[in-house]
C-alpha positions in Angstrom: -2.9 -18.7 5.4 -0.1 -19.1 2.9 2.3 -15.9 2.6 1.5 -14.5 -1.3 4.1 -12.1 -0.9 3.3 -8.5 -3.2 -0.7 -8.6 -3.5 -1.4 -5.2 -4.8 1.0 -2.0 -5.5 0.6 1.0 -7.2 1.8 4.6 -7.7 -0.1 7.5 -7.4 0.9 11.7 -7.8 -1.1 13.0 -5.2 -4.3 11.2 -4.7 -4.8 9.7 -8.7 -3.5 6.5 -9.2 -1.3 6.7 -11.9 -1.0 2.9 -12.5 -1.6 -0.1 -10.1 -1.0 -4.3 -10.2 -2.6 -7.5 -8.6 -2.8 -10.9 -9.6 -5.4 -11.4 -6.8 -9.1 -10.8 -7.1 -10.4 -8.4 -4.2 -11.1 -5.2 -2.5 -7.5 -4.3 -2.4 -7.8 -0.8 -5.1 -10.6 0.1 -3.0 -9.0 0.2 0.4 -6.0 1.2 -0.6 -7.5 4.9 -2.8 -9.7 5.0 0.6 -6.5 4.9 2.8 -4.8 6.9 0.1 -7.3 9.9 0.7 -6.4 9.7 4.6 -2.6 9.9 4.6 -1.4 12.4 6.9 1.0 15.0 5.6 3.6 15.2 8.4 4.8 11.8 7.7 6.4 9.8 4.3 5.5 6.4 5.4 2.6 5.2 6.5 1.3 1.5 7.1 -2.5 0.0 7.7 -3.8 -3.5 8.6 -6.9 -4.9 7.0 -8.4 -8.2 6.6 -5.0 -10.0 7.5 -3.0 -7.8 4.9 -0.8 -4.5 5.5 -0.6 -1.4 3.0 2.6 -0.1 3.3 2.5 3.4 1.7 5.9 5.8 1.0 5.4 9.3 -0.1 8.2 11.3 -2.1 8.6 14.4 -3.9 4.4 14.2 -4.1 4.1 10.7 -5.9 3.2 8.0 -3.7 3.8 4.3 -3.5 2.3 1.3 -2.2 2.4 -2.2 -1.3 0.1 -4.5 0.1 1.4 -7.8 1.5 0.4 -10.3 3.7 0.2 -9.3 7.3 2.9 -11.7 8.7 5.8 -10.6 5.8 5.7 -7.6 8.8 4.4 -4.0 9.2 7.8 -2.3 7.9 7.7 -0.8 4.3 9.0 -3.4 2.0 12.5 -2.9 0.9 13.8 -0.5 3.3 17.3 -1.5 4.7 
């Protein structure tokens, strides 16, 4: 499979999605608010495989952000340096 680089990202405050983006048809919105509802508190990042494609979640001050990517760009949140 071909890397598509960003699939799907939103942000959300608290558990609502406050606005999301894909240019790909799929399940993405509905794993990702599913996984969304599970994150554990003690921790600001959090990542989960699925289907060949890791969501890469970062929580601050309350709002939360995510990116799914293909699962051989790496299981690291996107970005970080």
């Amino acid at each position: 499979m071909s890397q598509k680089g960003l699939i799907y990202s939103f942000v959300a405050k608290g558990t609502v999605v406050l606005a999301d983006h894909t240019p790909y048809s799929g399940n993405f919105s509905t794993i990702a608010v599913q996984c969304l509802q599970k994150l554990p508190t003690n921790s600001s990042k959090y990542t989960y495989s699925c289907d060949g494609h890791t969501f890469n979640f970062l929580v601050d001050n309350g709002f939360v952000f995510l990116v799914v990517v293909d699962e051989s760009t790496g299981r690291s949140v996107p970005g970080e340096g």
